[in-house]
N, CA, C and O atoms as CSV, one atom per row, in Angstrom:
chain,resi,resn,atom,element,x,y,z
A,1,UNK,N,N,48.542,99.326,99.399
A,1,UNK,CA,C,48.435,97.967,98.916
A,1,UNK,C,C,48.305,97.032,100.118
A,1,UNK,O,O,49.259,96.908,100.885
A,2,UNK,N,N,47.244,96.418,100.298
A,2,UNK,CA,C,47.333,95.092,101.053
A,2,UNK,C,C,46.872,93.709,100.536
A,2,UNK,O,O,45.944,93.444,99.770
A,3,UNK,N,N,47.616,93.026,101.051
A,3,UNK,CA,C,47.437,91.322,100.124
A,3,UNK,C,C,46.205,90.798,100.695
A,3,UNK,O,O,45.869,90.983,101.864
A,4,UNK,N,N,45.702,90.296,100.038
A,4,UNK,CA,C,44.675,89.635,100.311
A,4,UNK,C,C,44.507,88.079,100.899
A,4,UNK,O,O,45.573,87.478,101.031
A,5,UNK,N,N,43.523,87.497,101.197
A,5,UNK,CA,C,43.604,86.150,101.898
A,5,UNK,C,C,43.811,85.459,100.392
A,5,UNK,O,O,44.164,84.283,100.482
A,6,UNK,N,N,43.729,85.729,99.640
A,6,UNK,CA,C,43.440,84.563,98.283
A,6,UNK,C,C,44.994,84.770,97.746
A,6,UNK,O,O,45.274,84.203,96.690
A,7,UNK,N,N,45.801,85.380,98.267
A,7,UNK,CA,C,47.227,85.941,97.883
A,7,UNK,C,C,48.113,84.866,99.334
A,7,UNK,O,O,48.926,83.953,99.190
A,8,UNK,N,N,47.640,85.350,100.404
A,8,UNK,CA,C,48.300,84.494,101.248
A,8,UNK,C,C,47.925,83.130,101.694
A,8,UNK,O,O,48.587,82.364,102.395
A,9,UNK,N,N,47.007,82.994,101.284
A,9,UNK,CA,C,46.782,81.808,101.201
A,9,UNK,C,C,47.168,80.644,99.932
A,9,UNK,O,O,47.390,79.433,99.900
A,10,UNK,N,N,47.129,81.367,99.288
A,10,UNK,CA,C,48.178,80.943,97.778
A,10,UNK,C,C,49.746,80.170,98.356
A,10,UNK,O,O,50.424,79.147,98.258
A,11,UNK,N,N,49.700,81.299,98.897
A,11,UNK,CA,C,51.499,80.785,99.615
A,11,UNK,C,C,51.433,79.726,100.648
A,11,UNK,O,O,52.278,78.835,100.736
A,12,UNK,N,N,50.628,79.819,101.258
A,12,UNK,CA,C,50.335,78.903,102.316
A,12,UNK,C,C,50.124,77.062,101.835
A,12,UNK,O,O,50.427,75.996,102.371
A,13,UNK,N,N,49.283,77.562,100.248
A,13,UNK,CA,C,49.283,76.386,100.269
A,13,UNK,C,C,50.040,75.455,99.150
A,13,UNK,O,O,50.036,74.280,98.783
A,14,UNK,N,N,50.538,76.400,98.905
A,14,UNK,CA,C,52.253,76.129,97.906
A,14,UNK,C,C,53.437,75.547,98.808
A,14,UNK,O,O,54.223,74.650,98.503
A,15,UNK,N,N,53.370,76.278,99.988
A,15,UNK,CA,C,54.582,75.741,100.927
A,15,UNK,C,C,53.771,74.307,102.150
A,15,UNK,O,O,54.474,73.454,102.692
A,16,UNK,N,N,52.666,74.369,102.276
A,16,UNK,CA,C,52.331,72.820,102.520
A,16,UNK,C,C,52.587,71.939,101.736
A,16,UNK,O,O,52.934,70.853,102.200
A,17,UNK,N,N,52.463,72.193,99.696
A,17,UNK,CA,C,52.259,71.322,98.918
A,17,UNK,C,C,54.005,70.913,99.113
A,17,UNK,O,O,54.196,69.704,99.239
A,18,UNK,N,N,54.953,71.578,99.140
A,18,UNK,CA,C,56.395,71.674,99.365
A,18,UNK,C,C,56.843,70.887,100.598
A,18,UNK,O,O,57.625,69.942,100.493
A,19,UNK,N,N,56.430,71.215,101.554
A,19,UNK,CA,C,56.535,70.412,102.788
A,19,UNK,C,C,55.880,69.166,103.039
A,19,UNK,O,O,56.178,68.536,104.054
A,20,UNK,N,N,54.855,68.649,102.080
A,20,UNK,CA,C,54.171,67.574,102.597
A,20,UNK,C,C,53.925,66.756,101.342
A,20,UNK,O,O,52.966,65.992,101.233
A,21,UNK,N,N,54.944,66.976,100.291
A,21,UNK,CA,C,54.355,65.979,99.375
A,21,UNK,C,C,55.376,64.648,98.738
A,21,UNK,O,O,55.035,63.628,98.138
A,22,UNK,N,N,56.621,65.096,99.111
A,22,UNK,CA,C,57.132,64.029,98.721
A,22,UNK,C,C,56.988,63.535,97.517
A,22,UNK,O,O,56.863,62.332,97.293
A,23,UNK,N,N,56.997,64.527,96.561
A,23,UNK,CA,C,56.606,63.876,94.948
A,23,UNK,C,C,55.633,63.514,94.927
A,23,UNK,O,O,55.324,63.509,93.735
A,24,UNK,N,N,54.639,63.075,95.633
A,24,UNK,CA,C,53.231,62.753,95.373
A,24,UNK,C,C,52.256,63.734,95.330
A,24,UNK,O,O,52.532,64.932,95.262
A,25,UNK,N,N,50.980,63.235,95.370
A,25,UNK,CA,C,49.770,64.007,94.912
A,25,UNK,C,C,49.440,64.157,96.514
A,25,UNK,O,O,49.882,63.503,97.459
A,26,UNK,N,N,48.603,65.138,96.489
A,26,UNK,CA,C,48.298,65.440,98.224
A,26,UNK,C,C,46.486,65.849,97.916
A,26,UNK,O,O,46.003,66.443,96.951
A,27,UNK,N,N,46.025,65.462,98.733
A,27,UNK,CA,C,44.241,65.654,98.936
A,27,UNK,C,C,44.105,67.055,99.123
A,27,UNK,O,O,44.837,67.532,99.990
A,28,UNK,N,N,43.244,67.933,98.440
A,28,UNK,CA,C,43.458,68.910,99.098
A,28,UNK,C,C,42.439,69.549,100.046
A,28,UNK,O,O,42.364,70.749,100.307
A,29,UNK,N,N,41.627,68.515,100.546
A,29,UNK,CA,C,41.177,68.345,101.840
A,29,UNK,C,C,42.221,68.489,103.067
A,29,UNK,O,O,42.117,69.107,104.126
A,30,UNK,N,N,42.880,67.988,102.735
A,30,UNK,CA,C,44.272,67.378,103.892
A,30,UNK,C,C,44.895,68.982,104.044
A,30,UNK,O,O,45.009,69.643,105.076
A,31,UNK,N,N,45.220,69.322,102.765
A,31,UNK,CA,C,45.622,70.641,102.746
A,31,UNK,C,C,44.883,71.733,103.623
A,31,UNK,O,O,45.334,72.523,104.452
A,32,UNK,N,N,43.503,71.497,103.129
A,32,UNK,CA,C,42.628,72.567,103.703
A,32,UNK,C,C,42.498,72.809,105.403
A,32,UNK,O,O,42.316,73.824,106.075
A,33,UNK,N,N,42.699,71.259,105.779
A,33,UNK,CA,C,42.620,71.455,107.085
A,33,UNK,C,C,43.785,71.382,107.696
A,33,UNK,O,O,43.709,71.485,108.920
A,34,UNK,N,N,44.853,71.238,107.247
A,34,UNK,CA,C,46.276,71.738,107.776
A,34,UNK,C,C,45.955,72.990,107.682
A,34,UNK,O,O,45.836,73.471,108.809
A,35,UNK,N,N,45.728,73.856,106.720
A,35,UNK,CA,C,46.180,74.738,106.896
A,35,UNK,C,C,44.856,76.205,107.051
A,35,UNK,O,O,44.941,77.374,106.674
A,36,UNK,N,N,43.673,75.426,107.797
A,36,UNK,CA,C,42.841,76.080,108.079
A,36,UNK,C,C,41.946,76.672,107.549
A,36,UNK,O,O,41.356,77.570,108.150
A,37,UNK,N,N,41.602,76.281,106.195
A,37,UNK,CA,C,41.161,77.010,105.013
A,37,UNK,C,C,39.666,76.441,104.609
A,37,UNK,O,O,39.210,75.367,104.999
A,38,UNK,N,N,39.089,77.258,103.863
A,38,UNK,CA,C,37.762,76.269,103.630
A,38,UNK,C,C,38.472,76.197,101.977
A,38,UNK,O,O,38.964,77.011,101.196
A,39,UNK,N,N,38.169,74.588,101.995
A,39,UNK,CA,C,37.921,74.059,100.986
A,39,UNK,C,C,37.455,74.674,99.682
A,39,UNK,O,O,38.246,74.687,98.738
A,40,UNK,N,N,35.660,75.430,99.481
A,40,UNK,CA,C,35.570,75.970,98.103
A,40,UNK,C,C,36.598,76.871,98.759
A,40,UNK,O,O,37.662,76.280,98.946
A,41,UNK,N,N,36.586,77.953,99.105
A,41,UNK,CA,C,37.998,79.117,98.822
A,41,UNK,C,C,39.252,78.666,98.383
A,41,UNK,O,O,40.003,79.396,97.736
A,42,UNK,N,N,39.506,77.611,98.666
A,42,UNK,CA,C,40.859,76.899,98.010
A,42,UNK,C,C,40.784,76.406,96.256
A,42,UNK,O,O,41.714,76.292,95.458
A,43,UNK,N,N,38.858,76.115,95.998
A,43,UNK,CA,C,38.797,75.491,94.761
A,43,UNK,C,C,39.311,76.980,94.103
A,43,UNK,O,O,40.241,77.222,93.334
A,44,UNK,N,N,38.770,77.458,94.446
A,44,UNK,CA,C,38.804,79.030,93.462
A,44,UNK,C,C,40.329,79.776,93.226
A,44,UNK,O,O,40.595,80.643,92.394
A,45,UNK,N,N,41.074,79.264,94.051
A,45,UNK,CA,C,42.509,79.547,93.994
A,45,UNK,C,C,43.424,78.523,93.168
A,45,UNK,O,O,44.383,78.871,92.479
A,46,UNK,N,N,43.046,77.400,93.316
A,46,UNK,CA,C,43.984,76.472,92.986
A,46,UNK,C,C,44.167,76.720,90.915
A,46,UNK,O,O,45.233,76.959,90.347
A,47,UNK,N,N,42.852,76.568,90.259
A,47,UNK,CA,C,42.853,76.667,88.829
A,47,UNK,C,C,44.083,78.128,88.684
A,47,UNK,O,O,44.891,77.844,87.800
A,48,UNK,N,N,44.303,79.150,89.141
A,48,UNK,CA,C,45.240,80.284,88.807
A,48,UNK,C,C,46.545,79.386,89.196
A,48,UNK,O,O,47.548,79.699,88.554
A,49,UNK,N,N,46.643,78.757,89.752
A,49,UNK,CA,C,47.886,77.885,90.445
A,49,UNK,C,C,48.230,76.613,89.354
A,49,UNK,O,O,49.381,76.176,89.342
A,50,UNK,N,N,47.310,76.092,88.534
A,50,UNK,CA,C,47.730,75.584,87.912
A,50,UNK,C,C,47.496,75.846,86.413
A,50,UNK,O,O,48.061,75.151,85.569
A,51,UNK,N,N,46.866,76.603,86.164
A,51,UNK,CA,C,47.157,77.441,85.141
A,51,UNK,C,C,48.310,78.032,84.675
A,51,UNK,O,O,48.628,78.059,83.486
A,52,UNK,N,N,49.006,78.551,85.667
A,52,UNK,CA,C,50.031,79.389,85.557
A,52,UNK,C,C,51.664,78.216,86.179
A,52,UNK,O,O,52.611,78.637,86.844
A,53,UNK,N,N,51.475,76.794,85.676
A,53,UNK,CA,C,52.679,76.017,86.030
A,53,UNK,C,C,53.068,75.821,87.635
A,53,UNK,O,O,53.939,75.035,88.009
A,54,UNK,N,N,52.335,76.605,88.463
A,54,UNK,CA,C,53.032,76.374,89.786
A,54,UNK,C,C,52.380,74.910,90.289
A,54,UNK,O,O,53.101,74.339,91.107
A,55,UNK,N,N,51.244,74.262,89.972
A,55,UNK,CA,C,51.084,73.321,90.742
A,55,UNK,C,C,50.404,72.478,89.421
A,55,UNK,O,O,50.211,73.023,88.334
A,56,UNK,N,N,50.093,71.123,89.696
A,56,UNK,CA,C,49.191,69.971,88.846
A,56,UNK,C,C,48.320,69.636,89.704
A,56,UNK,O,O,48.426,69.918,90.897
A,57,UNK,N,N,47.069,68.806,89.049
A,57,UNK,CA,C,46.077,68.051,90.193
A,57,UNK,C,C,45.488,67.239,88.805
A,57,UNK,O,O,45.210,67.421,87.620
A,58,UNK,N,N,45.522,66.033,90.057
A,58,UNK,CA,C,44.824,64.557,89.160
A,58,UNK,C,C,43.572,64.548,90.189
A,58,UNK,O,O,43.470,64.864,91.375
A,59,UNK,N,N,42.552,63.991,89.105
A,59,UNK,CA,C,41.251,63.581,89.850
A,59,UNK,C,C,41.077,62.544,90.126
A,59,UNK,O,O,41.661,61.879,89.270
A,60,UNK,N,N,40.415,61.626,91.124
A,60,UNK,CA,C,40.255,60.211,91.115
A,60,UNK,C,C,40.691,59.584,92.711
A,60,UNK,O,O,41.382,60.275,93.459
A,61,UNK,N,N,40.322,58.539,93.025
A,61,UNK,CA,C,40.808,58.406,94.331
A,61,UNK,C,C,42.146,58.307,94.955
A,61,UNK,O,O,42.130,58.284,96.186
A,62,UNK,N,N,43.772,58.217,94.138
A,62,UNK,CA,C,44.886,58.346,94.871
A,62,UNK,C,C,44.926,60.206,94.093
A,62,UNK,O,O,46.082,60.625,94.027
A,63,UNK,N,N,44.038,61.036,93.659
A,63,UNK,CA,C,44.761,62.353,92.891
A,63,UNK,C,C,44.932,62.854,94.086
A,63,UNK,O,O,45.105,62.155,95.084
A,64,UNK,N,N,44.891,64.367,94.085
A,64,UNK,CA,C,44.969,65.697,94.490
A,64,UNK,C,C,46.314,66.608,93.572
A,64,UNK,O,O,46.645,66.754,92.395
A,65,UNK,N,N,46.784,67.065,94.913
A,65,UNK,CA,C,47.612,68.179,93.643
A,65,UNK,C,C,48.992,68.273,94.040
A,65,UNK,O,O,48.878,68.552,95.233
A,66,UNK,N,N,49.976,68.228,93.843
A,66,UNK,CA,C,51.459,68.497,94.090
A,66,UNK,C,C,52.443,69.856,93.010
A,66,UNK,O,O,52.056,70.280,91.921
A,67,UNK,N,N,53.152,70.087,93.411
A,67,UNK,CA,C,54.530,71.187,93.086
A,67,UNK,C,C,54.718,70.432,91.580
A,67,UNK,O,O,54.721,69.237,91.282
A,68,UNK,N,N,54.866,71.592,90.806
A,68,UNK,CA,C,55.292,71.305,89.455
A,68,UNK,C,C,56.767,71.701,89.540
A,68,UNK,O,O,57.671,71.000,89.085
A,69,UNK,N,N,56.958,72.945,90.194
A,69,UNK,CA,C,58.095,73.237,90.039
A,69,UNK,C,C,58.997,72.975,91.609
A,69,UNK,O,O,58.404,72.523,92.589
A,70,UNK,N,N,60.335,73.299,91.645
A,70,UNK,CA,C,61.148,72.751,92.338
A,70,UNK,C,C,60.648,74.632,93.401
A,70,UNK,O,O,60.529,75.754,92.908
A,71,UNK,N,N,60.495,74.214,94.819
A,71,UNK,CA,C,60.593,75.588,95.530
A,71,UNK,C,C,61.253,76.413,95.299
A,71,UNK,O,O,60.616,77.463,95.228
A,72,UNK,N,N,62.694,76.572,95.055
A,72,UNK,CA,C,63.339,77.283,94.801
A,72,UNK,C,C,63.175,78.185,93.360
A,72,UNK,O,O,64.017,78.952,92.893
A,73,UNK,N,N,61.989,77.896,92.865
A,73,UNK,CA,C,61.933,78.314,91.175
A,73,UNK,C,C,60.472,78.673,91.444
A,73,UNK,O,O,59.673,78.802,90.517
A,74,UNK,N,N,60.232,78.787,92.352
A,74,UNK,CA,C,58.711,79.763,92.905
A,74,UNK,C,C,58.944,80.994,93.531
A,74,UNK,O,O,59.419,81.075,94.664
A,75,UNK,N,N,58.652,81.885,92.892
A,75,UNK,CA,C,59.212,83.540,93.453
A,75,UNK,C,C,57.977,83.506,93.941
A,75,UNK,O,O,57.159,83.034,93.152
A,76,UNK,N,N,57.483,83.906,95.160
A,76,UNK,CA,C,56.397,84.953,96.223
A,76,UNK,C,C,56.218,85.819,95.226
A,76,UNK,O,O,55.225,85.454,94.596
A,77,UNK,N,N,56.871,87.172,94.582
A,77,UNK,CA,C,56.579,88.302,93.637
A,77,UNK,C,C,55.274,87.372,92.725
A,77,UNK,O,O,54.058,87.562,92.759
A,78,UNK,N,N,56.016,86.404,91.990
A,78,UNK,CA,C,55.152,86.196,90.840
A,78,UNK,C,C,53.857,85.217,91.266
A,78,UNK,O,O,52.907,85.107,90.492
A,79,UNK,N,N,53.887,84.529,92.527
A,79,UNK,CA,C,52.636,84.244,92.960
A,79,UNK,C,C,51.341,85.018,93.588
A,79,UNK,O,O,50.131,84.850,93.439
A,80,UNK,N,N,52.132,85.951,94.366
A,80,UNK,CA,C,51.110,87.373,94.470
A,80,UNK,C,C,50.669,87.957,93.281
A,80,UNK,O,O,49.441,88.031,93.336
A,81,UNK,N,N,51.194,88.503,92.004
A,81,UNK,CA,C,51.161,88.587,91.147
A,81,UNK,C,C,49.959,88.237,90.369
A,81,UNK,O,O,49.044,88.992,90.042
A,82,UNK,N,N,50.113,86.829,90.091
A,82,UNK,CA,C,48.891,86.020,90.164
A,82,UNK,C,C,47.989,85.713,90.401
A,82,UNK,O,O,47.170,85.243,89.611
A,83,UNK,N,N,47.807,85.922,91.878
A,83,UNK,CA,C,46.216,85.937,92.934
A,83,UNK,C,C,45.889,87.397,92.913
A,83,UNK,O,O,44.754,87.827,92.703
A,84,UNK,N,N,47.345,88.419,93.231
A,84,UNK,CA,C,46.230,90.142,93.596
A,84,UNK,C,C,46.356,90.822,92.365
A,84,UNK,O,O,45.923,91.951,92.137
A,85,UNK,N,N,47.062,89.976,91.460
A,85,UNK,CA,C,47.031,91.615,90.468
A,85,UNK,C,C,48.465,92.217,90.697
A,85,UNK,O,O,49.347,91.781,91.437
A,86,UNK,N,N,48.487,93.409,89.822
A,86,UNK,CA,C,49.382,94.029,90.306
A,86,UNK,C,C,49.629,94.742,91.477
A,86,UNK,O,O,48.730,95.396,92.007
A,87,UNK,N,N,50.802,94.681,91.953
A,87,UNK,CA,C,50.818,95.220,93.412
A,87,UNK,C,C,51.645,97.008,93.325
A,87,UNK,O,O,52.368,97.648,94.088
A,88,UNK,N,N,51.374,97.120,92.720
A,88,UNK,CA,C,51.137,98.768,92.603
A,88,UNK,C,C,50.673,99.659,93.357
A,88,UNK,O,O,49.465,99.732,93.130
A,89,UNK,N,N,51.081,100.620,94.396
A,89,UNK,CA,C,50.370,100.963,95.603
A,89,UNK,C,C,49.493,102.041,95.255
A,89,UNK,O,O,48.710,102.465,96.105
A,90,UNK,N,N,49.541,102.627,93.892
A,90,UNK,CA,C,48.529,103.191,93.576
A,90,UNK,C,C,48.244,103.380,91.856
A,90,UNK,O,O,49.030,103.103,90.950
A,91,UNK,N,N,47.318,103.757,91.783
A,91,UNK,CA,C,46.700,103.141,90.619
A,91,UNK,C,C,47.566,103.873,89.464
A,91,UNK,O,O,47.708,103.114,88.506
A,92,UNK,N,N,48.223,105.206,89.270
A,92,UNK,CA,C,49.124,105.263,88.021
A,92,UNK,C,C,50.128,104.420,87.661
A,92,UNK,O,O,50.570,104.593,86.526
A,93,UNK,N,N,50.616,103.539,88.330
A,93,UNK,CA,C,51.819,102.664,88.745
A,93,UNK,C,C,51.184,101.065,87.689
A,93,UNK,O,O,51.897,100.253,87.100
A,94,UNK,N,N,49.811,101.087,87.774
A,94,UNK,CA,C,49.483,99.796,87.590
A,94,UNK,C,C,50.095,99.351,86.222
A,94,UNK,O,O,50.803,100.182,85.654
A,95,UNK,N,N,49.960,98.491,85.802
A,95,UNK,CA,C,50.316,97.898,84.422
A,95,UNK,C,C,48.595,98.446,83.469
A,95,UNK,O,O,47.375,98.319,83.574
A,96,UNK,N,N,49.598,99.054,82.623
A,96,UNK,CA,C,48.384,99.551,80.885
A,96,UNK,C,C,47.553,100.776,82.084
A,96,UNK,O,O,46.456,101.023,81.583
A,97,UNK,N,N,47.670,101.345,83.040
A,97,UNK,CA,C,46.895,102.547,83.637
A,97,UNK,C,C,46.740,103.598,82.526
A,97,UNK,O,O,47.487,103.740,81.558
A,98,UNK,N,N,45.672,104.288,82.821
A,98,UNK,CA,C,45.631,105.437,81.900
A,98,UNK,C,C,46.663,106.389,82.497
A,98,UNK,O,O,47.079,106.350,83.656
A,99,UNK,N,N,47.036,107.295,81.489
A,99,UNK,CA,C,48.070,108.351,81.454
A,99,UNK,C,C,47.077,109.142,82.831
A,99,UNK,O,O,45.850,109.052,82.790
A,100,UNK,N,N,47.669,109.775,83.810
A,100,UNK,CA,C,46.681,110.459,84.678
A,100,UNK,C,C,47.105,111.947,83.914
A,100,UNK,O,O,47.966,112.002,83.036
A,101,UNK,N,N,46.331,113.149,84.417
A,101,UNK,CA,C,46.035,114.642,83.520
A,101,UNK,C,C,47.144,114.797,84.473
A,101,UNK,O,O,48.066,115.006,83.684
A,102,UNK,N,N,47.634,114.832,85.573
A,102,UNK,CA,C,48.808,115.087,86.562
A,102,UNK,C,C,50.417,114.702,86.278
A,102,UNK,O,O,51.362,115.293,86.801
A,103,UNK,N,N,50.499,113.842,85.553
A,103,UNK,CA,C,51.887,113.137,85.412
A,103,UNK,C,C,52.781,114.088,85.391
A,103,UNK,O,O,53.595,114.192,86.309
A,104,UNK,N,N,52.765,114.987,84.267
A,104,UNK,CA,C,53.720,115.373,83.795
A,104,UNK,C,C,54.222,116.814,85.062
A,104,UNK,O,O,55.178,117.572,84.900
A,105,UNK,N,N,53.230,116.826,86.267
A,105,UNK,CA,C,53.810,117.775,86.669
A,105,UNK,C,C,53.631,117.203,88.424
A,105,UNK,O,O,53.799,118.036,89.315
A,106,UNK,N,N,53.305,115.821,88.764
A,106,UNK,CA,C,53.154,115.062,89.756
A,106,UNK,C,C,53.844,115.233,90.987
A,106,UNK,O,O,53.983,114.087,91.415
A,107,UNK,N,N,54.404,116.109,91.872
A,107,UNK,CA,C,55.474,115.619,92.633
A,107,UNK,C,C,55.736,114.596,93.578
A,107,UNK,O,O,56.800,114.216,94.068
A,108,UNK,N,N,54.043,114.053,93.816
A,108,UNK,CA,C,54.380,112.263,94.559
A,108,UNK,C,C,54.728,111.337,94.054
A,108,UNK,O,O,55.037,110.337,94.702
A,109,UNK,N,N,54.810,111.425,92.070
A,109,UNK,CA,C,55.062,109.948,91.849
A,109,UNK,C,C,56.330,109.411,91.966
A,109,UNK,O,O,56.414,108.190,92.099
A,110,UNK,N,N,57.617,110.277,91.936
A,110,UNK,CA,C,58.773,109.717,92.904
A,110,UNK,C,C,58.955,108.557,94.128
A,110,UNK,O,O,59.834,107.698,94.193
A,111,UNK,N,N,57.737,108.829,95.166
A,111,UNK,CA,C,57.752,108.463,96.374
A,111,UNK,C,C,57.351,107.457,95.745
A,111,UNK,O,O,58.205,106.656,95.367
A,112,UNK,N,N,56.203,107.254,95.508
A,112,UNK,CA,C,54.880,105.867,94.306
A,112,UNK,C,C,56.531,104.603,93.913
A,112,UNK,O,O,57.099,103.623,94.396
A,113,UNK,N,N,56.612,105.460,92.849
A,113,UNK,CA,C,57.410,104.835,91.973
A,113,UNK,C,C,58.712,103.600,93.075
A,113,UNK,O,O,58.945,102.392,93.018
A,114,UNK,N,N,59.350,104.960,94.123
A,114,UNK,CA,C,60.252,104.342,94.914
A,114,UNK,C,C,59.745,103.311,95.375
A,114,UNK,O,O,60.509,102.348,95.312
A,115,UNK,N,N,58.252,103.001,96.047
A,115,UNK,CA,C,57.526,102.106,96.893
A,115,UNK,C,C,57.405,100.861,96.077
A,115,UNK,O,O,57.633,99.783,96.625
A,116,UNK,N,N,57.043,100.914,94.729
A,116,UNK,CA,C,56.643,100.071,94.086
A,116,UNK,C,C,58.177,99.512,93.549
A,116,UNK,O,O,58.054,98.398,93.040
A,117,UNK,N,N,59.165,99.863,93.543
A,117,UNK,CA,C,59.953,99.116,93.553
A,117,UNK,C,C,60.689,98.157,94.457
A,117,UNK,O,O,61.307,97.139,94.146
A,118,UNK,N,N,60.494,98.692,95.627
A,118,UNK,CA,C,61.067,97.890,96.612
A,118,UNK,C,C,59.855,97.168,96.914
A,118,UNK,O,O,60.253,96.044,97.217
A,119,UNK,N,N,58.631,97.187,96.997
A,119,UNK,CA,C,57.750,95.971,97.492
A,119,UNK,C,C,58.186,94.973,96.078
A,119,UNK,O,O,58.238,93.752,96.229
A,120,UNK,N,N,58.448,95.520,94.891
A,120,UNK,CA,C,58.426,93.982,93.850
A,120,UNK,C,C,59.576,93.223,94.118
A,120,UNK,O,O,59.640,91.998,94.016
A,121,UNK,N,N,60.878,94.300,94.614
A,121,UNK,CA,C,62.327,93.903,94.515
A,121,UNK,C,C,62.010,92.806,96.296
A,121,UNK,O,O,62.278,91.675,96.701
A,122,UNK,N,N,61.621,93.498,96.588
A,122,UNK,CA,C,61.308,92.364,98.347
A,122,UNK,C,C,60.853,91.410,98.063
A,122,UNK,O,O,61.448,90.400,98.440
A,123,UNK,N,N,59.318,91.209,97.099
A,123,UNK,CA,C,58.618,90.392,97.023
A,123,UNK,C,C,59.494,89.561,95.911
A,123,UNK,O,O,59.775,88.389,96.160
A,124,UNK,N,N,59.689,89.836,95.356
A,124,UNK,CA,C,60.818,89.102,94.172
A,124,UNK,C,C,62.423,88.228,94.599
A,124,UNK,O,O,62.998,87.324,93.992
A,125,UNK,N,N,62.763,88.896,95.785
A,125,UNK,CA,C,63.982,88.071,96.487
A,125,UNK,C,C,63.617,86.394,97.231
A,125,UNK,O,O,64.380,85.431,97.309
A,126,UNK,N,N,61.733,86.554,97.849
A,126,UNK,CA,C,61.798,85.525,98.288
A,126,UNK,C,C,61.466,84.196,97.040
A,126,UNK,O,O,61.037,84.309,95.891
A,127,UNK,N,N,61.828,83.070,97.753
A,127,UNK,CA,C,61.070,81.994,97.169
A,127,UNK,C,C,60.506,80.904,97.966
A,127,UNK,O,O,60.763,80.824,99.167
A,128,UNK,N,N,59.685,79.983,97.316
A,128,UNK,CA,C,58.871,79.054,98.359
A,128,UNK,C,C,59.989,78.384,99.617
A,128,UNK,O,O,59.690,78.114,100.780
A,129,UNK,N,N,61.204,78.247,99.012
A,129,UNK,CA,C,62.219,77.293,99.506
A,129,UNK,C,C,62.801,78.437,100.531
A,129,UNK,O,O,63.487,77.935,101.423
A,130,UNK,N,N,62.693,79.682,100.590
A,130,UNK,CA,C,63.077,80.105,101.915
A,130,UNK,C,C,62.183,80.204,102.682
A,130,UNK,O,O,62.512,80.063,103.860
A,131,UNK,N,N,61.040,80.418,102.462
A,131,UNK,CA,C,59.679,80.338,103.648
A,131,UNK,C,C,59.510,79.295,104.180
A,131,UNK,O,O,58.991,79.216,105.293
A,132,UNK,N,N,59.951,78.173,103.433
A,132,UNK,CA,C,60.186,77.162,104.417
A,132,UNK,C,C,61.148,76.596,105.127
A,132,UNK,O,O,61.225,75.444,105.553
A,133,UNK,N,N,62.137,77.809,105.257
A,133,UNK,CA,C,62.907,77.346,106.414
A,133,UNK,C,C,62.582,77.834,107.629
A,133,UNK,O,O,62.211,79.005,107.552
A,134,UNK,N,N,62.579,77.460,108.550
A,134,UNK,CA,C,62.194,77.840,110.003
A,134,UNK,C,C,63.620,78.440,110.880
A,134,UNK,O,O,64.760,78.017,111.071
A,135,UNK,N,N,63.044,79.338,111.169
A,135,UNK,CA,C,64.533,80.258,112.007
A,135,UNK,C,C,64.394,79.682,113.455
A,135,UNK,O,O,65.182,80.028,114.335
């Protein structure tokens, strides 16, 4: 399993919207170039972002987009989630997978199974509000 830019960049621009908005609406131009990004690649991310409650956006000359929810009520798990899919390190693991002809006599899916729990249980401990603390 590896995350993708449309996964980390998700986060990236959840914890700018966190750090720089002050309850307001933020450009997400402003965003883009804080945080290095091109612009369409950001359009294409943002609709899953607010689709799914993590962020709002007004159109018009004071809009852009700000935090719906409070950081601390943004799990990393369920924003990856969102942008990659399931994070399943291999494909019997996925959510609705077909039954594989191997299961029932598998001896790696132990290891599978172990992996995929601790990347959700890892990815599931953080939230926006600890990534933005700085050590």
């Amino acid at each position: 399993m590896m995350i993708s830019t449309r996964g980390r960049y998700a986060l990236r621009v959840i914890i700018d919207l966190a750090e720089n908005g002050n309850g307001g609406y933020i450009p997400m131009k402003s965003v883009a170039e804080r945080q290095d990004i091109s612009l369409k690649y950001l359009e294409r991310i943002l609709p899953v972002l607010v689709k799914n409650g993590f962020i709002e956006g007004v159109q018009g000359k004071s809009g852009g987009y700000k935090l719906k929810k409070h950081p601390s009520e943004c799990v990393v798990g369920d924003i990856l989630r969102l942008t990659e899919g399931d994070l399943a390190p291999v494909a019997c693991l996925e959510c609705n997978a077909k039954t594989c002809e191997f299961t029932a006599d598998c001896r790696t899916k132990p290891v599978w199974k172990k992996l995929n729990n601790v990347i959700n249980e890892c990815l599931d401990s953080f939230t926006i509000a600890d990534l933005m603390k700085k050590d």
